[in-house]
C-alpha positions as CSV (number, residue, x, y, z in Angstrom):
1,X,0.0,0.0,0.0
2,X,1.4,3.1,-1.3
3,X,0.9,6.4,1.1
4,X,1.9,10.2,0.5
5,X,2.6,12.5,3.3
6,X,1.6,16.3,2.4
7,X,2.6,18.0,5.4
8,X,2.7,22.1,5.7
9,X,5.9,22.6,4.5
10,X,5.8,27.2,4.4
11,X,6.3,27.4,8.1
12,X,9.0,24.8,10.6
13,X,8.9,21.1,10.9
14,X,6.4,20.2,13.3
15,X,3.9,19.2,10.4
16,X,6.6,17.4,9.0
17,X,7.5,15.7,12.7
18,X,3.7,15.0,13.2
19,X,3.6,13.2,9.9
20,X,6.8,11.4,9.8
21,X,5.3,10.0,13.5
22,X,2.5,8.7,11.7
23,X,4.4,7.3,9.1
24,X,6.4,4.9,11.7
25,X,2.9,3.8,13.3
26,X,1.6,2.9,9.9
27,X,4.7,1.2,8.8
28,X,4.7,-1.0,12.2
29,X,1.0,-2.0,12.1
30,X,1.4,-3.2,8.4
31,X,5.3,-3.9,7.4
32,X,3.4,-3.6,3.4
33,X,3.3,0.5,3.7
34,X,5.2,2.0,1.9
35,X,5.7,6.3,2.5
36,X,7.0,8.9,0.5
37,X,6.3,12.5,0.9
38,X,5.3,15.4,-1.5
39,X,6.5,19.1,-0.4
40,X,4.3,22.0,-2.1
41,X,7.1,23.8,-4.1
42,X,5.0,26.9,-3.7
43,X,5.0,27.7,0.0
44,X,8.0,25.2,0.5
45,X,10.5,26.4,3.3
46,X,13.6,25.1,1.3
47,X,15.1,23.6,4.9
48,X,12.1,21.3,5.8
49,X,13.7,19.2,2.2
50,X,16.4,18.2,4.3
51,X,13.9,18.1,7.4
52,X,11.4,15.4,5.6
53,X,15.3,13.3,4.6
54,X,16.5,13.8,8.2
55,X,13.2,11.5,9.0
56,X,14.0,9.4,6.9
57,X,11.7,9.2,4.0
58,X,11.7,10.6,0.5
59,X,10.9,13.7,0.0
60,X,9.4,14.4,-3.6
61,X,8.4,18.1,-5.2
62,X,5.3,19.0,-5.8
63,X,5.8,21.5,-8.8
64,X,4.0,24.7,-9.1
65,X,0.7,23.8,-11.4
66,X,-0.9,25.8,-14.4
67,X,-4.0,24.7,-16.2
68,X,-2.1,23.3,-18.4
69,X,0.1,20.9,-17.0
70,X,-1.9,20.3,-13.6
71,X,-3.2,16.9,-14.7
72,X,0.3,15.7,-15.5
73,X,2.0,16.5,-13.1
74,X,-0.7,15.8,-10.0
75,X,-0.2,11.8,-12.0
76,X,3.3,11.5,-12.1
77,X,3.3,12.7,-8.5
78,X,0.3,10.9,-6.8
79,X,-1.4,8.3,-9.4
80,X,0.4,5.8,-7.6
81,X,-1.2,6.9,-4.2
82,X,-3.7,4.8,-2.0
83,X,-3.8,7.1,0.3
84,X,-3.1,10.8,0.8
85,X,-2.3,12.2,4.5
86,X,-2.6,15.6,3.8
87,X,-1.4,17.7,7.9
88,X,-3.0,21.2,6.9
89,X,-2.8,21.0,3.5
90,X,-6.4,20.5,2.7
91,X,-6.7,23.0,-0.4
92,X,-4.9,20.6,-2.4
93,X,-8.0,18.2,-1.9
94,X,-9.4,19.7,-5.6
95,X,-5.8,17.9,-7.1
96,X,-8.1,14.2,-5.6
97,X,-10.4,14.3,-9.2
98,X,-7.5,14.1,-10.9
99,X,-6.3,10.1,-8.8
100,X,-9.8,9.5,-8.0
101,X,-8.5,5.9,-7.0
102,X,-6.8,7.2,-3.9
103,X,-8.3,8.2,-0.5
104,X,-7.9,11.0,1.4
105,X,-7.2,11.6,5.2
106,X,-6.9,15.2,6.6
107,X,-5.2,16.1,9.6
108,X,-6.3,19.8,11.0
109,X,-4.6,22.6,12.4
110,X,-6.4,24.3,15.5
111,X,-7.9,26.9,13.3
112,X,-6.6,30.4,12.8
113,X,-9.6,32.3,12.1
114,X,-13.0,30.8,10.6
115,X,-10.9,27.9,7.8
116,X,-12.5,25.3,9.6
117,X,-15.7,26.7,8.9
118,X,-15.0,27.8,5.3
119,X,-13.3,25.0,4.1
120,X,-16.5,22.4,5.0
121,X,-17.2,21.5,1.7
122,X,-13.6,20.3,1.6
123,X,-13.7,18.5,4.7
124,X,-17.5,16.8,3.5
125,X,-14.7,14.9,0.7
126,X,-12.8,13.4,2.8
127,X,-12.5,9.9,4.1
128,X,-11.1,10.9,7.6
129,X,-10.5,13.8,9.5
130,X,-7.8,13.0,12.5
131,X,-7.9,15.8,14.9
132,X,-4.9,15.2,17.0
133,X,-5.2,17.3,20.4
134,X,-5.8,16.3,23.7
135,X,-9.3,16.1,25.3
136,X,-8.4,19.0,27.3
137,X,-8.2,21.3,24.0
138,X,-12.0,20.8,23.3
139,X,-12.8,20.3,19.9
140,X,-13.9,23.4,17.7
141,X,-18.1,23.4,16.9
142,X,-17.1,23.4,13.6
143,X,-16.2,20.2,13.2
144,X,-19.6,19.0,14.0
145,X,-20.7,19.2,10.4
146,X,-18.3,16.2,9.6
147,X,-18.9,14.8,12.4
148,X,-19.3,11.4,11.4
149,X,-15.6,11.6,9.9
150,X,-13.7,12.9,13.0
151,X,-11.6,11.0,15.0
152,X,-9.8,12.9,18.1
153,X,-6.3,10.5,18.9
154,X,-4.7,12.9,21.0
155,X,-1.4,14.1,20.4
156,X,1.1,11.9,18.3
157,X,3.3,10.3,20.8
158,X,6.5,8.1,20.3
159,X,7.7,7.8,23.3
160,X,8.8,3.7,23.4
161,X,12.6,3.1,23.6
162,X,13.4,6.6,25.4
163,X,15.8,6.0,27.9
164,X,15.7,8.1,31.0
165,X,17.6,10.9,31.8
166,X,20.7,9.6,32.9
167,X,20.8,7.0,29.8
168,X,19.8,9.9,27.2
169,X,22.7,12.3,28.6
170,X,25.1,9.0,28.2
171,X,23.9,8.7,24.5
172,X,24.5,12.3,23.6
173,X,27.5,12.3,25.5
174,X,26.6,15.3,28.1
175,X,27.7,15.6,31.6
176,X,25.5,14.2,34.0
177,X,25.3,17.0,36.5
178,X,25.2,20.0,34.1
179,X,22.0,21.9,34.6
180,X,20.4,21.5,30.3
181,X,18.1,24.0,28.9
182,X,17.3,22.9,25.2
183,X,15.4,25.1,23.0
184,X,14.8,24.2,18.9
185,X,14.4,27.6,16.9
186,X,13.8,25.6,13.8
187,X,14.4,28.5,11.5
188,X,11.9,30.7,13.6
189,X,8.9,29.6,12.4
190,X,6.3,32.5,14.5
191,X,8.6,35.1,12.5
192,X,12.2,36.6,13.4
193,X,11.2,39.1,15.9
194,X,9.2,36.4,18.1
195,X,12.1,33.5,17.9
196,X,15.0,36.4,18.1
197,X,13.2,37.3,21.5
198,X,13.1,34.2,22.9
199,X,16.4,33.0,21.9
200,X,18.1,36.4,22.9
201,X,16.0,36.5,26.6
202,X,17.0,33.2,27.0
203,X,20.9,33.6,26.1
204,X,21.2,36.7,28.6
205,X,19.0,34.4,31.5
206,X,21.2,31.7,31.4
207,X,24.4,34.0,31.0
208,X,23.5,35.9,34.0
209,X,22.7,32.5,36.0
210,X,26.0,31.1,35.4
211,X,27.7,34.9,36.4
212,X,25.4,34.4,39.7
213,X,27.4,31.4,40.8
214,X,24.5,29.8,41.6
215,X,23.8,28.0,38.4
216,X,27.5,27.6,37.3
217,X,27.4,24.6,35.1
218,X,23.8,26.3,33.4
219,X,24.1,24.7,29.6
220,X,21.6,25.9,26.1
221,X,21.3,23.5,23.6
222,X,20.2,25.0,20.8
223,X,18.6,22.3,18.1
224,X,17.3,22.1,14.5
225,X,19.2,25.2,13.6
226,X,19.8,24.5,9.9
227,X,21.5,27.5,8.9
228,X,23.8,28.6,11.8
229,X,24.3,32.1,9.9
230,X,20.4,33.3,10.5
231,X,21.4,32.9,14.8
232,X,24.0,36.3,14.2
233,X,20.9,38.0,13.6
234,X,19.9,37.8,17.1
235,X,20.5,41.2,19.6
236,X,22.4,39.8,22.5
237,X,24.1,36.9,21.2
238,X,28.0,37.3,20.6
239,X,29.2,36.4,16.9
240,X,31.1,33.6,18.9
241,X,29.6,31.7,20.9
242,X,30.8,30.5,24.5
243,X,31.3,26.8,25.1
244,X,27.7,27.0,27.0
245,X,26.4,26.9,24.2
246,X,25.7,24.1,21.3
247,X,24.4,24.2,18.0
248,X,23.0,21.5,16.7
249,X,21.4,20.4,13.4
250,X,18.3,19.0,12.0
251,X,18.0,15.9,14.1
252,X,15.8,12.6,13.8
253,X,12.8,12.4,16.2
254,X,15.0,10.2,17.8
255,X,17.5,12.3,18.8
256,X,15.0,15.1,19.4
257,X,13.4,13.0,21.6
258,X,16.8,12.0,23.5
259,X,17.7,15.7,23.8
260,X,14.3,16.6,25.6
261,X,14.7,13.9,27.6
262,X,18.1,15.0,28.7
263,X,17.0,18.4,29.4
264,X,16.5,20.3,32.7
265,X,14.1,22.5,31.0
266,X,13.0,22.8,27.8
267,X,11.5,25.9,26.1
268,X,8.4,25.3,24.3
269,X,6.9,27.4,21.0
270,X,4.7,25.0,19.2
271,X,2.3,22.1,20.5
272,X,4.7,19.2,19.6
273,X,7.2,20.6,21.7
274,X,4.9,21.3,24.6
275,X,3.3,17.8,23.7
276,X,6.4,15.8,23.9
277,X,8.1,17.7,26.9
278,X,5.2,17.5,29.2
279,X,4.9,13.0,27.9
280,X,8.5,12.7,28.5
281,X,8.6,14.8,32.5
282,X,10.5,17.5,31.6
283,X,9.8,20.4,32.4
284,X,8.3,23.1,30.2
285,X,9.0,26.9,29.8
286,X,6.4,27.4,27.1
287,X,6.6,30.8,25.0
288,X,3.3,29.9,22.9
289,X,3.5,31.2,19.3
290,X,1.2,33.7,18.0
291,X,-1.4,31.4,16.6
292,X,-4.4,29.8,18.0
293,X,-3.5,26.2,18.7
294,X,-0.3,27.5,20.4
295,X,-2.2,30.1,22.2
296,X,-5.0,27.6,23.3
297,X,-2.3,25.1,24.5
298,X,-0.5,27.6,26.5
299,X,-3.5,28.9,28.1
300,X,-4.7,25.6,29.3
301,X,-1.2,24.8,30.6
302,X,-1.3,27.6,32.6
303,X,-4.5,27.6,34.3
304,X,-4.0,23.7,35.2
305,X,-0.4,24.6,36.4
306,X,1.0,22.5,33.8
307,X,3.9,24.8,32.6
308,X,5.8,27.6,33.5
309,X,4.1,30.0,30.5
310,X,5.6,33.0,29.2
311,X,3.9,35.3,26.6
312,X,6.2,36.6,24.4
313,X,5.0,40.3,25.6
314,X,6.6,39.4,28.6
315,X,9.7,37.9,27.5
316,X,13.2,40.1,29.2
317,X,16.5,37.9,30.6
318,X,14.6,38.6,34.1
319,X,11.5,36.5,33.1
320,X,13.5,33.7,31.3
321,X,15.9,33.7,34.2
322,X,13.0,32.9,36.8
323,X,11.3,30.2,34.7
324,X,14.4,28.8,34.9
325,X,15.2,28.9,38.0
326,X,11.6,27.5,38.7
327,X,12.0,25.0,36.0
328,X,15.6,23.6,37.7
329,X,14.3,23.5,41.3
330,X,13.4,20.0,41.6
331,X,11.0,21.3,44.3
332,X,7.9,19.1,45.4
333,X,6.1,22.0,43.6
334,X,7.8,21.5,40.5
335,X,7.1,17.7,40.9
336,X,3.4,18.2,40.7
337,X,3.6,20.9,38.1
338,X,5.3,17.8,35.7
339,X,2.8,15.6,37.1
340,X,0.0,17.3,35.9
341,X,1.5,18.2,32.4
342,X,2.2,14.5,31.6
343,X,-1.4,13.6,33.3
344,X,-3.0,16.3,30.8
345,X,-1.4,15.1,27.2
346,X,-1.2,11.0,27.9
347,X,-3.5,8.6,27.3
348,X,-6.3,8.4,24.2
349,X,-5.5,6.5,21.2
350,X,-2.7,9.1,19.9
351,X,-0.9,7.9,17.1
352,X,-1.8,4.0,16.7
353,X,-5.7,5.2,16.3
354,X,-4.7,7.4,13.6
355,X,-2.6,4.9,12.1
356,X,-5.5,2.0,12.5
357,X,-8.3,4.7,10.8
358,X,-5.8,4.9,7.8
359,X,-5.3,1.6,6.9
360,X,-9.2,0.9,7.4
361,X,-9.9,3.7,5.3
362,X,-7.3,2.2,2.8
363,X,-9.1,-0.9,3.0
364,X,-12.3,0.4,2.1
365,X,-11.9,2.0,-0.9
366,X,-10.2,-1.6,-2.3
């Protein structure tokens, strides 16, 4: 069985992450699927190309389209689909007439302003709508007109084979007592003057933690930073950077996954970060990004004491530098505060549901 991933491709890699996650689930319920990936040339990020190959899968081009050659090219790239995966991509769903053979499964964004809404007669084509948030996000009214096709997993979760903390610093070959902050800018996906705050607030925190003396062996990991050039851009941080500091590449979820685990504190933008920090205990300094889901997510943290929540209004060194502190306590209060974060995005069918709905959509249109 031949799927094709279409994640959002014009903004970072969490579409790409949240797809390649439900790649692995489908490939491990039925060792027969086969994956590849198609990456709209025309709002294509050029990095998540090397993102989608980082995960390990092909990653084919989806040209830009005229009347004229439409038809050819939406064959050569999908006729040999049986299903296509589309994570907020749904306005390519008009491209289905011309490989009616193959299904279609959509996988939402929380929406931005009324596309859930406006894009119904869309949604009414599909086979399956997977809406991957936790019971705690709610589910938008909206969605009640396709009802009947929604499926809520929860978040995509691949948490089996991470080691614990100790074991994932071992791996990665970082010191055991060094106090981790890891933070993925991911080419700034909310914009340059959102990520450049939060990577410049949270430079100066942990610079002036270490000068304190009370944080001395204070570490930030920065990961997923394709293009080390674009971090000069950022007021605060020196051209060279002090050994406190890594950068690191685009990793595999793997490795991403080994690095949160590793961390003291991890600062969280986007829902798969504050998804997989909060599953995997560790605690959160979430700056949401400016949209909806993010929003949503970081509000809900807050009021169940789930997170240590920044908005990026608020961001300055001083209010980094607290989270932090907070964040490395290890106090009883921090204890229950990563308690209650892994208690709210656990459990649900998360990503084997999804997986399962595929394949028995799959099934039914043989």
């Amino acid at each position: 069985m031949n799927v094709v991933m279409i994640p959002s491709v014009s903004g970072g890699i969490g579409h790409i992450s949240r797809t390649a996650t439900l790649a692995r689930a489908l490939e491990r319920l039925d060792p027969n699927v086969h994956v590849e990936y198609l990456l709209d040339t025309e709002r294509l990020r050029p990095f998540n190309i090397d993102a989608t190959r980082k995960m390990g899968f092909r990653a084919n081009l989806l040209p830009p389209r005229t009347r004229e050659n439409r038809d050819a090219i939406v064959r050569a790239c999908l006729g040999d689909a049986d299903v296509i995966v589309d994570d907020t991509m749904r306005y390519l769903l008009p491209l289905r007439r011309i490989v009616p053979r193959a299904a279609w499964v959509s996988i939402p964004l929380f929406p931005i302003g009324d596309e859930l809404f406006m894009d119904w007669p869309l949604m009414a084509q599909m086979d399956a709508v997977i809406w991957a948030y936790a019971p705690f996000m709610g589910m938008p009214e909206e969605l009640g007109t396709v009802a009947d096709k929604v499926l809520q997993t929860g978040p995509f979760l691949e948490l089996d084979g991470v080691p614990d903390r100790a074991a994932a610093r071992a791996q990665l070959g970082l010191a055991p007592n060094d106090e981790i902050v890891v933070y993925a800018p991911r080419g700034f996906p909310f914009g340059p003057d959102f990520g450049h705050r939060v990577l410049g607030g949270a430079y100066t925190a942990i610079e002036q933690m270490r000068k304190s003396g009370k944080h001395p062996n204070a570490r930030l990991i920065l990961l997923a930073v394709a293009n080390p050039a674009e971090l000069r851009a950022v007021p605060g941080l020196p051209a060279d950077l002090p050994d406190w500091v890594s950068v690191v590449g685009v990793v595999t979820p793997a490795q991403s996954l080994l690095y949160t685990r590793a961390a003291n504190a991890v600062i969280a933008e986007g829902t798969s970060t504050m998804h997989e920090g909060a599953a995997l205990e560790t605690p959160l300094v979430a700056v949401p990004g400016p949209i909806p889901e993010t929003w949503l997510l970081g509000t809900r943290l807050a009021e169940k004491k789930a997170a240590h929540v920044l908005w990026v209004e608020t961001v300055t060194p001083q209010t980094m530098a607290a989270a932090f502190e907070a964040a490395l306590s290890g106090s009883a209060a921090q204890q229950e505060i990563i308690a209650r974060a892994h208690a709210l995005v656990t459990g649900g069918g998360g990503v084997e549901a999804a997986a399962r709905r595929v394949l028995e959509v799959a099934a039914g249109r043989r």
